[in-house]
C-alpha positions in Angstrom: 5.9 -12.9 19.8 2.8 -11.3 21.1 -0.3 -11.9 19.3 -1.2 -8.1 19.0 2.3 -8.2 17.2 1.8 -11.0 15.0 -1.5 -9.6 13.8 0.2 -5.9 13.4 3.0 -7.8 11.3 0.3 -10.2 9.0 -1.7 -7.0 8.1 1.3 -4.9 7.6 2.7 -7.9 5.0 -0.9 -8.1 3.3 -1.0 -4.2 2.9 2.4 -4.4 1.0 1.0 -7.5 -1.3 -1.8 -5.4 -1.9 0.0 -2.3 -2.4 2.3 -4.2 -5.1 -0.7 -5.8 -7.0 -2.6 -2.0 -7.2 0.9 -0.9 -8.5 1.4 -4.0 -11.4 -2.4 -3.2 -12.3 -2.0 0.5 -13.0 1.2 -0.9 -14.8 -0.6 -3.6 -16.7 -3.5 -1.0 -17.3 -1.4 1.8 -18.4 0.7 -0.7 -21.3 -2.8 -2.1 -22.5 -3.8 1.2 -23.3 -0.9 2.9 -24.6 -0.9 0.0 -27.5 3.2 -1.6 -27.7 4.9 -0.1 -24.7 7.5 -1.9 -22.9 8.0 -1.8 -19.1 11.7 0.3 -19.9 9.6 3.0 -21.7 6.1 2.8 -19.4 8.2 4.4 -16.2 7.3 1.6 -13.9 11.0 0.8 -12.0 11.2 -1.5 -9.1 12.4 1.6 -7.8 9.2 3.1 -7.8 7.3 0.3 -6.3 9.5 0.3 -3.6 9.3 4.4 -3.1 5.5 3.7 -3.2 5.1 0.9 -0.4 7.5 2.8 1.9 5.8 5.7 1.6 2.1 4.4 2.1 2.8 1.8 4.9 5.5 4.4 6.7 2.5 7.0 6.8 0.3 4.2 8.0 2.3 3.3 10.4 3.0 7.0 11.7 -1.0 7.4 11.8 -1.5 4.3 14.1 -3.7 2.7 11.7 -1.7 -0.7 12.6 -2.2 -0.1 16.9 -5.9 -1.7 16.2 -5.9 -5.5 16.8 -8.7 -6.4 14.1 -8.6 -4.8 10.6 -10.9 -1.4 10.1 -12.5 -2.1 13.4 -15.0 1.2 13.9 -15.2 4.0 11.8 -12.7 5.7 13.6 -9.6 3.1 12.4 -11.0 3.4 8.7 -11.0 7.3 8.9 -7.5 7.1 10.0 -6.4 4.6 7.1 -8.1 6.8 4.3 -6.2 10.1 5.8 -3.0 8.5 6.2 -3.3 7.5 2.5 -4.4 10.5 1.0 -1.3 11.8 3.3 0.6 9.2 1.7 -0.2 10.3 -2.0 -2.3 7.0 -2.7 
């Protein structure tokens, strides 16, 4: 595997781990403040998480934002990431 590839693949997989952490915080912050909520009655589904990782890395990746080798290289690659998230409904 090409190195441009690997690197596409490594910040594509660290993306998603960040993507699920955000989503397990707003799910953690949301119970703490609603008092005695269980996850069933919160809304948060695995469902969900998935619906929200597909859609923010498939806009990503239909922006480009992965065809830069290193990560939010100029201002032009971190322009394109913040669009294609707001895109993305993040």
């Amino acid at each position: 595997m090409k190195l441009v590839n690997r690197r596409k693949l490594e910040l594509l997989g660290i993306d998603a781990l960040i993507a699920v952490f955000s989503y397990y915080s707003v799910m953690l912050l949301f119970m703490l403040n609603r008092g005695n909520v269980t996850i069933r009655e919160s809304g948060f589904t695995p469902l969900k998480l998935v619906v929200f990782c597909v859609c923010l890395l498939g806009v990503r990746a239909l922006a480009h934002t992965y065809r830069c080798l290193w990560r939010y290289a100029n201002v032009s690659s971190y322009l394109r990431l913040v669009v294609s998230d707001v895109l993305a409904g993040a």
